[in-house]
mmCIF file of the N, C-alpha and C atoms, coordinates in Angstrom:
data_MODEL
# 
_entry.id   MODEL 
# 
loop_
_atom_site.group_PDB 
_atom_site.id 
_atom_site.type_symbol 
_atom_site.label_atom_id 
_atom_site.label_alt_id 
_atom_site.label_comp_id 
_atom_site.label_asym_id 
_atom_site.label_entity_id 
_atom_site.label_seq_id 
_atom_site.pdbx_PDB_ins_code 
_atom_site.Cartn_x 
_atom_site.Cartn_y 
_atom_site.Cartn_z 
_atom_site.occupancy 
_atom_site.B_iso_or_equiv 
_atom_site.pdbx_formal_charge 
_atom_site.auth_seq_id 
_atom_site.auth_comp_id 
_atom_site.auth_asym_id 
_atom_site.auth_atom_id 
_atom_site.pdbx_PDB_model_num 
ATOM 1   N N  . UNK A 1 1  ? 41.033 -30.397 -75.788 1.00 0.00 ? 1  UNK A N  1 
ATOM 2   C CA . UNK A 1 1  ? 40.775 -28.969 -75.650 1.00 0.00 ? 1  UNK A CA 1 
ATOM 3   C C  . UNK A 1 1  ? 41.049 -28.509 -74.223 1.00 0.00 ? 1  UNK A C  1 
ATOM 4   N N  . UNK A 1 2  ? 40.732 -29.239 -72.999 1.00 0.00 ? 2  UNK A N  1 
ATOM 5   C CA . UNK A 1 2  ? 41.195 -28.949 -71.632 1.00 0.00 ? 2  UNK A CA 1 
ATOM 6   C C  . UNK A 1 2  ? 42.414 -28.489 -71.686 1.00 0.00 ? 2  UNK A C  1 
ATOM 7   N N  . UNK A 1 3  ? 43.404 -29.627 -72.377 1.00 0.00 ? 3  UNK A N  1 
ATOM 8   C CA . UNK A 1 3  ? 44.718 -29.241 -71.949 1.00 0.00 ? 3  UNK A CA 1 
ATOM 9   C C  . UNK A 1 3  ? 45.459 -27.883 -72.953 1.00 0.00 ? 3  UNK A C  1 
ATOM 10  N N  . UNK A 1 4  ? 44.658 -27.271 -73.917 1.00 0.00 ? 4  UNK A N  1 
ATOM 11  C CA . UNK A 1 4  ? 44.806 -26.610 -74.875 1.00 0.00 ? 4  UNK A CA 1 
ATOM 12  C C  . UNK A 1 4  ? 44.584 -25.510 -74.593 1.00 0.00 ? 4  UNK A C  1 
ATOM 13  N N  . UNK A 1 5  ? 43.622 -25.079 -74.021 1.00 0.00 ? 5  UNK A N  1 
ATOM 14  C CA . UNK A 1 5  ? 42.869 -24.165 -73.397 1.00 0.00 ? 5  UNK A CA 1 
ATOM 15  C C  . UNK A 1 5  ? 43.404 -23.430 -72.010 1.00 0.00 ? 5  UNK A C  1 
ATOM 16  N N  . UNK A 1 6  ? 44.388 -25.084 -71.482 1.00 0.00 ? 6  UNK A N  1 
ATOM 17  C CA . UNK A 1 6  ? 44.558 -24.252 -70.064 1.00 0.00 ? 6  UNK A CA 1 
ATOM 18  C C  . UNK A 1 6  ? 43.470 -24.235 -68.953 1.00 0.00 ? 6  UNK A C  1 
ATOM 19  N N  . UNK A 1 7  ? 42.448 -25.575 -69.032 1.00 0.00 ? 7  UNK A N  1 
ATOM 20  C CA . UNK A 1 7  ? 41.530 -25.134 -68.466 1.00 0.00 ? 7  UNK A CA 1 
ATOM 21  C C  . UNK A 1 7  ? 41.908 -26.125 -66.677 1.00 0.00 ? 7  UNK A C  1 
ATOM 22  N N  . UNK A 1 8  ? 42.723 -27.091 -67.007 1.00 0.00 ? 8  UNK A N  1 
ATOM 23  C CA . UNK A 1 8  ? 43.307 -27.771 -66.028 1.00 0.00 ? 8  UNK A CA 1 
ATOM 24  C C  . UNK A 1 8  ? 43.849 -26.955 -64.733 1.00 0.00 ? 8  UNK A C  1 
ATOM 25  N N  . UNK A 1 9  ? 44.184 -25.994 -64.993 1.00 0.00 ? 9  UNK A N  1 
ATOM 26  C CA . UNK A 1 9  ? 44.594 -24.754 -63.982 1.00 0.00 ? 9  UNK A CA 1 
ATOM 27  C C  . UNK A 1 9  ? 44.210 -24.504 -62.930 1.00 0.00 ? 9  UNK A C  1 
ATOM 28  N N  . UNK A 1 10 ? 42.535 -24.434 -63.728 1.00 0.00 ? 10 UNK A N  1 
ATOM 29  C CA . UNK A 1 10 ? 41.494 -23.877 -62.835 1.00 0.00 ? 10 UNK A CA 1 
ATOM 30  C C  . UNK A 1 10 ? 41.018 -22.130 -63.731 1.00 0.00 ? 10 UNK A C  1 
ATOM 31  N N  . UNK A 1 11 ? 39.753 -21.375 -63.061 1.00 0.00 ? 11 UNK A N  1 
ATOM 32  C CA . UNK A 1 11 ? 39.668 -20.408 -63.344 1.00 0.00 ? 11 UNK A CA 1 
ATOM 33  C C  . UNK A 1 11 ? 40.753 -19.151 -63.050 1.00 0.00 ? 11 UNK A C  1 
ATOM 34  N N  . UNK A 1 12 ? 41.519 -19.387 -62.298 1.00 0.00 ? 12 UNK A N  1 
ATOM 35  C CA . UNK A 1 12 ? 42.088 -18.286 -61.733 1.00 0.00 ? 12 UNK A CA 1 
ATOM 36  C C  . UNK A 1 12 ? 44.126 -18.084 -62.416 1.00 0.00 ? 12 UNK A C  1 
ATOM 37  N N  . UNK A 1 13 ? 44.195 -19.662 -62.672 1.00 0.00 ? 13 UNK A N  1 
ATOM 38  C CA . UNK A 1 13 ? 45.477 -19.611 -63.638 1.00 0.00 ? 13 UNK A CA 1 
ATOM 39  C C  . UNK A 1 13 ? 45.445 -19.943 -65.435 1.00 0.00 ? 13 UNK A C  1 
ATOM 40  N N  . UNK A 1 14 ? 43.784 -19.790 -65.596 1.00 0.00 ? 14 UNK A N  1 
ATOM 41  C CA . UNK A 1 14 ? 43.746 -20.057 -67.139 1.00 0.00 ? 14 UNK A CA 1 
ATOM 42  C C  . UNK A 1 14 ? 44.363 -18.820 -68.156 1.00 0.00 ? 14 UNK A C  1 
ATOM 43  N N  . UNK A 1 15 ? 43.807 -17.730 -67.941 1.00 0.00 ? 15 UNK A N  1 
ATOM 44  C CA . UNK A 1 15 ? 43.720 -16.654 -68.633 1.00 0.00 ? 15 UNK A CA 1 
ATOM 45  C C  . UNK A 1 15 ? 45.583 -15.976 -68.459 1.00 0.00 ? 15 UNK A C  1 
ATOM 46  N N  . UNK A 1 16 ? 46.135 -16.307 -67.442 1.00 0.00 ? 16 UNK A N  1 
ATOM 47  C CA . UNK A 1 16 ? 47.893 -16.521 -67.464 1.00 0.00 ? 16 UNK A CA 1 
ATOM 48  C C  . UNK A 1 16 ? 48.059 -17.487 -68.449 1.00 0.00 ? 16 UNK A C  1 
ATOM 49  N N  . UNK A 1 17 ? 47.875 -18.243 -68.290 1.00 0.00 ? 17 UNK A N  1 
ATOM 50  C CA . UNK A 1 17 ? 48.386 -19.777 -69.500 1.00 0.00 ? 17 UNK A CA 1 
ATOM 51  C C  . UNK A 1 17 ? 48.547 -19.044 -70.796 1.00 0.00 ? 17 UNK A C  1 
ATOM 52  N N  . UNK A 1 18 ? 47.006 -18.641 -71.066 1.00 0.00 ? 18 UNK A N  1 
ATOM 53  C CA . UNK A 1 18 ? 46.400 -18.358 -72.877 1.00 0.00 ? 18 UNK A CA 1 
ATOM 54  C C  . UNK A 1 18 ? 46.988 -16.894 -72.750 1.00 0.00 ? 18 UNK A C  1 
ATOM 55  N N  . UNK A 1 19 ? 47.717 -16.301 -72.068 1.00 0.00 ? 19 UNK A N  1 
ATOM 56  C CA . UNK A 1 19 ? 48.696 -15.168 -72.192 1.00 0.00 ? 19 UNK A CA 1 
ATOM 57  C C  . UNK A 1 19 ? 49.990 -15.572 -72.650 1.00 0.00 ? 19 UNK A C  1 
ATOM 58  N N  . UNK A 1 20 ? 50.522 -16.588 -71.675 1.00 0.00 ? 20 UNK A N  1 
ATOM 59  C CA . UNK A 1 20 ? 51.911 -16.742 -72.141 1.00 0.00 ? 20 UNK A CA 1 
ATOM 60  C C  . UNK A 1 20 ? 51.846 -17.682 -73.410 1.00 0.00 ? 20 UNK A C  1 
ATOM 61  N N  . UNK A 1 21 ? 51.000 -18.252 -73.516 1.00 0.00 ? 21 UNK A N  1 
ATOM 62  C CA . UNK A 1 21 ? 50.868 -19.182 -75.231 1.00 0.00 ? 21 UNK A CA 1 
ATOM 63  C C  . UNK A 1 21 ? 50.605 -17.847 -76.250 1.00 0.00 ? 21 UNK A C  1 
ATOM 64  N N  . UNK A 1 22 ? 50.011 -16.973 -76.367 1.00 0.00 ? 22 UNK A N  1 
ATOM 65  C CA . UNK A 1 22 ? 49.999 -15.783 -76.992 1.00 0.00 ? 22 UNK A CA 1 
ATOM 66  C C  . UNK A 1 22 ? 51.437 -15.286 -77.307 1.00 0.00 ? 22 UNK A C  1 
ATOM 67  N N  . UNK A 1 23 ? 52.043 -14.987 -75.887 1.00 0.00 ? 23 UNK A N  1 
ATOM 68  C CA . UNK A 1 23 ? 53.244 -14.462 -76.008 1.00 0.00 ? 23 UNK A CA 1 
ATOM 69  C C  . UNK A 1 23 ? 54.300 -15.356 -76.795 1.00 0.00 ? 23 UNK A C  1 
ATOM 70  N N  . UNK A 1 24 ? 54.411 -16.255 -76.397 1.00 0.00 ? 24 UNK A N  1 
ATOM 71  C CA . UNK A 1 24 ? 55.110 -17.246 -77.151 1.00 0.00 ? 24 UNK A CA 1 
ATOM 72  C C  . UNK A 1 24 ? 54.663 -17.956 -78.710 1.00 0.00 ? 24 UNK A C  1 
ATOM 73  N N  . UNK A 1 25 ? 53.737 -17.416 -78.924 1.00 0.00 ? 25 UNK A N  1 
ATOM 74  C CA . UNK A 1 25 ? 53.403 -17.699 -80.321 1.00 0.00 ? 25 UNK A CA 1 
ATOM 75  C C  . UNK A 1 25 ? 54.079 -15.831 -81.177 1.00 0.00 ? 25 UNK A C  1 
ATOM 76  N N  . UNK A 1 26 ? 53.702 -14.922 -80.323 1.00 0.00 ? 26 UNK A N  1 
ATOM 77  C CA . UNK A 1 26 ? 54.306 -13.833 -80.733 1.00 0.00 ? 26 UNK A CA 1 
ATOM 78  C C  . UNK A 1 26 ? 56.105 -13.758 -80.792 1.00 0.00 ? 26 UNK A C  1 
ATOM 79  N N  . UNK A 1 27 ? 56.712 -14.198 -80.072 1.00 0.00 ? 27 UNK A N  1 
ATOM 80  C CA . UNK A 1 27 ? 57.710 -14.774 -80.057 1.00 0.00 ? 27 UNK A CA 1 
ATOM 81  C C  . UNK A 1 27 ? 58.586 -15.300 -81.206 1.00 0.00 ? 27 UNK A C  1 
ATOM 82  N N  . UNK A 1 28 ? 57.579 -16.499 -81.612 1.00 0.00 ? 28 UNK A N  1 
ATOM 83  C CA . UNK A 1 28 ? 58.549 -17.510 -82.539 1.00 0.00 ? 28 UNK A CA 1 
ATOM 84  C C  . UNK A 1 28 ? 57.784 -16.427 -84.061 1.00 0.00 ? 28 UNK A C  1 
ATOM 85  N N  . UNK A 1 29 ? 56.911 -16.005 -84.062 1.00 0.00 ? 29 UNK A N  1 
ATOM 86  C CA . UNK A 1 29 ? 56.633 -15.239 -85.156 1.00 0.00 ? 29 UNK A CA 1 
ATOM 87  C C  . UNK A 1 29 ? 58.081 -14.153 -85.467 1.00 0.00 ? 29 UNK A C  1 
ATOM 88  N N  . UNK A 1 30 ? 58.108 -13.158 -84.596 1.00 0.00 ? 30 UNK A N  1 
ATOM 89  C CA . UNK A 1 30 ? 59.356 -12.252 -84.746 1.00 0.00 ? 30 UNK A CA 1 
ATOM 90  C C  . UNK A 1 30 ? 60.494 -12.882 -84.635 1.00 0.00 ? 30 UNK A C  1 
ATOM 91  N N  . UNK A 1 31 ? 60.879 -14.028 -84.312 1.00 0.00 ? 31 UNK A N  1 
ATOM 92  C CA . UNK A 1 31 ? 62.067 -14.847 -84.850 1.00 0.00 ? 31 UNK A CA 1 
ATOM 93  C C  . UNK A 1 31 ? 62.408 -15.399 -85.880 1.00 0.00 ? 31 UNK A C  1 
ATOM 94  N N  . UNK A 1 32 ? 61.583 -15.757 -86.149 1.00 0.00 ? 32 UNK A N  1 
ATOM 95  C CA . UNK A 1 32 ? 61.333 -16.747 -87.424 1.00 0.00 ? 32 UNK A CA 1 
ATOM 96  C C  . UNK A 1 32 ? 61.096 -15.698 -88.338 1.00 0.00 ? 32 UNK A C  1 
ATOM 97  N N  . UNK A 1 33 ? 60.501 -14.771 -88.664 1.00 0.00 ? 33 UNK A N  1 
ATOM 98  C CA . UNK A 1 33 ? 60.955 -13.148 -89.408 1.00 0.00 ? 33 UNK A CA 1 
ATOM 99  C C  . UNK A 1 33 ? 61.981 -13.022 -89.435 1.00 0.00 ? 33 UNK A C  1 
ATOM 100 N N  . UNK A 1 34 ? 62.938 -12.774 -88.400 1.00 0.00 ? 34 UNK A N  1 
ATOM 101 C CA . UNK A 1 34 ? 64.060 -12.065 -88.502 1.00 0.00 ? 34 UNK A CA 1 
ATOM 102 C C  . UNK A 1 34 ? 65.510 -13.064 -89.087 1.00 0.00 ? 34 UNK A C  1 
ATOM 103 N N  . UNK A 1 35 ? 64.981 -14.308 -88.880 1.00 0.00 ? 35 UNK A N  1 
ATOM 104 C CA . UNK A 1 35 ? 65.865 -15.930 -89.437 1.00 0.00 ? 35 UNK A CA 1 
ATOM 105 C C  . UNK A 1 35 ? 65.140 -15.304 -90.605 1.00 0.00 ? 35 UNK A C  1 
ATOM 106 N N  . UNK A 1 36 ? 64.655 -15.150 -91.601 1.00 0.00 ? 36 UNK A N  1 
ATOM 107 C CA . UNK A 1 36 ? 63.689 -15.366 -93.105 1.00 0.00 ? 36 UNK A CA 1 
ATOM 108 C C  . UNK A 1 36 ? 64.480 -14.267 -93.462 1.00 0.00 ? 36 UNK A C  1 
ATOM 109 N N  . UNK A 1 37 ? 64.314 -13.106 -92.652 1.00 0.00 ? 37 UNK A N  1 
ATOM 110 C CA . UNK A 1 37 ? 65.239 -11.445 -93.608 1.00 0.00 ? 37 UNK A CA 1 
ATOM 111 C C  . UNK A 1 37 ? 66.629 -11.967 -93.521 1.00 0.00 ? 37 UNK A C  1 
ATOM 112 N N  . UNK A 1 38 ? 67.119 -12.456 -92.567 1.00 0.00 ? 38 UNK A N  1 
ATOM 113 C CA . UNK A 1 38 ? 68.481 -12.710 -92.792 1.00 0.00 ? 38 UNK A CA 1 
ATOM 114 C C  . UNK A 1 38 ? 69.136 -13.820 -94.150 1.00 0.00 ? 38 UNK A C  1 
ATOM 115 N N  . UNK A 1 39 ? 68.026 -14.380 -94.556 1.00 0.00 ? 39 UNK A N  1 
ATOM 116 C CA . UNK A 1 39 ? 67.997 -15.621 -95.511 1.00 0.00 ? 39 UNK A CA 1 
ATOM 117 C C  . UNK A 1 39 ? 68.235 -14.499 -96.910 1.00 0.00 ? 39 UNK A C  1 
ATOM 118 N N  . UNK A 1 40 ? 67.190 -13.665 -96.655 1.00 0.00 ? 40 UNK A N  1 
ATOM 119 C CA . UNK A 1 40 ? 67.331 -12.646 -97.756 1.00 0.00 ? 40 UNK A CA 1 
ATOM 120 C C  . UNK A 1 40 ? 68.163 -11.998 -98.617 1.00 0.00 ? 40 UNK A C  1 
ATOM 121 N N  . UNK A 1 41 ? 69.340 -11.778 -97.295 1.00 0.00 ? 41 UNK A N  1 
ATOM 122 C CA . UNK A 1 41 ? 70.954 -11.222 -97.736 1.00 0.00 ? 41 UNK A CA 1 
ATOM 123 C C  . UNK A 1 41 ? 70.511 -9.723  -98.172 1.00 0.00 ? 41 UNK A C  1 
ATOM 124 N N  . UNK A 1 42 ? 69.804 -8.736  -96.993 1.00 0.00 ? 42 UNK A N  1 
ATOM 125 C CA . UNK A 1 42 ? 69.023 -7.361  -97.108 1.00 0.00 ? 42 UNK A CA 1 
ATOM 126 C C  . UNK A 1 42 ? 70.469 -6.813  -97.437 1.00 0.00 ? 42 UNK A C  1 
ATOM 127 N N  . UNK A 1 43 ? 70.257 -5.414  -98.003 1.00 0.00 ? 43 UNK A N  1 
ATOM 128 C CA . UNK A 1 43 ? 71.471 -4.511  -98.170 1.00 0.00 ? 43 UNK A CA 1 
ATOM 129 C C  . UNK A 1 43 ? 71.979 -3.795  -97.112 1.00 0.00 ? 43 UNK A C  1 
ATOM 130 N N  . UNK A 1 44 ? 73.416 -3.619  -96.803 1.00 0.00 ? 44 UNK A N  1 
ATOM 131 C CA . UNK A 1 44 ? 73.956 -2.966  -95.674 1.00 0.00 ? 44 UNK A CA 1 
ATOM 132 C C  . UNK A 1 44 ? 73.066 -2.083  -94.546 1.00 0.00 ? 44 UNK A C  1 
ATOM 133 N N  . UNK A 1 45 ? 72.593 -1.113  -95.412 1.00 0.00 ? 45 UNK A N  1 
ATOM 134 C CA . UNK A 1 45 ? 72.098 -0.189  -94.833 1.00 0.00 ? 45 UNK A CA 1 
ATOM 135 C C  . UNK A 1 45 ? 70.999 -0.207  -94.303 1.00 0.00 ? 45 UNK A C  1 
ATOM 136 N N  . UNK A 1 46 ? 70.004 -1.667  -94.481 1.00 0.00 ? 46 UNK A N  1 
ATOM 137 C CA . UNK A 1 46 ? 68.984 -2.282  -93.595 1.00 0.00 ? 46 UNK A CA 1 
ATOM 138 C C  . UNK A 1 46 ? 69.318 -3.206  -92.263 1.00 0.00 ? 46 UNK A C  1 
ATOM 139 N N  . UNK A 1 47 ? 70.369 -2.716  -92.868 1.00 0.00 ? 47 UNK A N  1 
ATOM 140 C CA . UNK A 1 47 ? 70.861 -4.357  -91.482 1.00 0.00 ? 47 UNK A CA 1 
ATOM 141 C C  . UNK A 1 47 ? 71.189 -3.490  -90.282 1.00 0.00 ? 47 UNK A C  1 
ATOM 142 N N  . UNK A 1 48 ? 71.081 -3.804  -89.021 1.00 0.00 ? 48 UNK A N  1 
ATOM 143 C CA . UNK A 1 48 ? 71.531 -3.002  -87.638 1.00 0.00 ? 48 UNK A CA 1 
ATOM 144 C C  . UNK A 1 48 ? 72.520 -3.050  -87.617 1.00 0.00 ? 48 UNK A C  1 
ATOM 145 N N  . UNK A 1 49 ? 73.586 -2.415  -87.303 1.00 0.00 ? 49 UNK A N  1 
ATOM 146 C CA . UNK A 1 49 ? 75.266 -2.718  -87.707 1.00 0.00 ? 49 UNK A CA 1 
ATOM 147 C C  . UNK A 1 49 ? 75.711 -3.020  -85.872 1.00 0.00 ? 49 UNK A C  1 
ATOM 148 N N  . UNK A 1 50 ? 76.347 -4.143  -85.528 1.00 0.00 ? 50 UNK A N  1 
ATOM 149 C CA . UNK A 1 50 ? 76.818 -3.905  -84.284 1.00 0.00 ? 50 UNK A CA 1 
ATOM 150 C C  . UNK A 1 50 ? 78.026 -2.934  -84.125 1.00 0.00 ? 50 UNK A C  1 
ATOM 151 N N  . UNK A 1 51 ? 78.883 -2.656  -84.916 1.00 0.00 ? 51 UNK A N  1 
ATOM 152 C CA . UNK A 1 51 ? 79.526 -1.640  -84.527 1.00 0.00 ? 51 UNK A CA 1 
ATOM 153 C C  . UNK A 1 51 ? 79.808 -0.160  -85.433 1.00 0.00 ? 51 UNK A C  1 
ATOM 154 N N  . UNK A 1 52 ? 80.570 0.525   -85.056 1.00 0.00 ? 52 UNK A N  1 
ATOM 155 C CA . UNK A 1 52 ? 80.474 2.174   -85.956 1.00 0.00 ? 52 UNK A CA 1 
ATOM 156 C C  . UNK A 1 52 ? 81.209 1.326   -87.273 1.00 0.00 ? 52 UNK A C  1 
ATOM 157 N N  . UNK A 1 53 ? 80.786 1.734   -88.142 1.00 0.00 ? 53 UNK A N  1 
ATOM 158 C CA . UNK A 1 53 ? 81.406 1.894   -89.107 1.00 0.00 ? 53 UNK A CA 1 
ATOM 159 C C  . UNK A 1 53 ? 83.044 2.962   -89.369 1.00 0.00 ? 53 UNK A C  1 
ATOM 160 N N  . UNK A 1 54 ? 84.022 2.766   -90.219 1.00 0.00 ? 54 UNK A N  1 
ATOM 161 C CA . UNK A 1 54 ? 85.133 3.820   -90.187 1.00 0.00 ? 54 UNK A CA 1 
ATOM 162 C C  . UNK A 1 54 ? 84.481 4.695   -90.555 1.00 0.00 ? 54 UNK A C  1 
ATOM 163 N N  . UNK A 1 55 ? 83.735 4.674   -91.638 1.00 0.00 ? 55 UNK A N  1 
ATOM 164 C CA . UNK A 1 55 ? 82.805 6.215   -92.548 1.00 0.00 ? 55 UNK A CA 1 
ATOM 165 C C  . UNK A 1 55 ? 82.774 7.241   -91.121 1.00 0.00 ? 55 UNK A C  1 
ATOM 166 N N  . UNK A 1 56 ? 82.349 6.566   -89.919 1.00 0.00 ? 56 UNK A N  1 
ATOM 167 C CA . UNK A 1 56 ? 81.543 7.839   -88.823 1.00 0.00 ? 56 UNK A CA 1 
ATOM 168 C C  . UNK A 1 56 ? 82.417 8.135   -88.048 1.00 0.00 ? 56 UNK A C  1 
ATOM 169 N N  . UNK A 1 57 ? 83.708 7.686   -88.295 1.00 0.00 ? 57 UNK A N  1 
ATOM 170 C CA . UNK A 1 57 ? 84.463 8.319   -87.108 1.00 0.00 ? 57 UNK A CA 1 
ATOM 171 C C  . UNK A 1 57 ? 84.986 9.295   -87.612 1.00 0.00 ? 57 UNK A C  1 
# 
């Protein structure tokens, strides 16, 4: 739990640690989403298009 916690730090670099483990658990969540929709095969018009389409010019 020390090393889990971040408590090895000390008081003053723990609460940074259990931030960036937050962040990085937020991270692989919205990746690992966006790998799963792509598995999906969503319809055109959900997908972000990198470029214009001919339709808009």
């Amino acid at each position: 739990m020390v090393i889990h916690e971040g408590e090895y730090l000390g008081q003053q670099l723990e609460p940074i640690y259990v931030l960036l483990n937050g962040l990085g658990l937020l991270w692989m969540l919205a990746t690992g989403a966006s790998m799963f929709l792509k598995t999906l095969g969503l319809p055109n018009w959900l997908r972000r298009q990198s470029k214009p389409s001919e339709e808009q010019s």
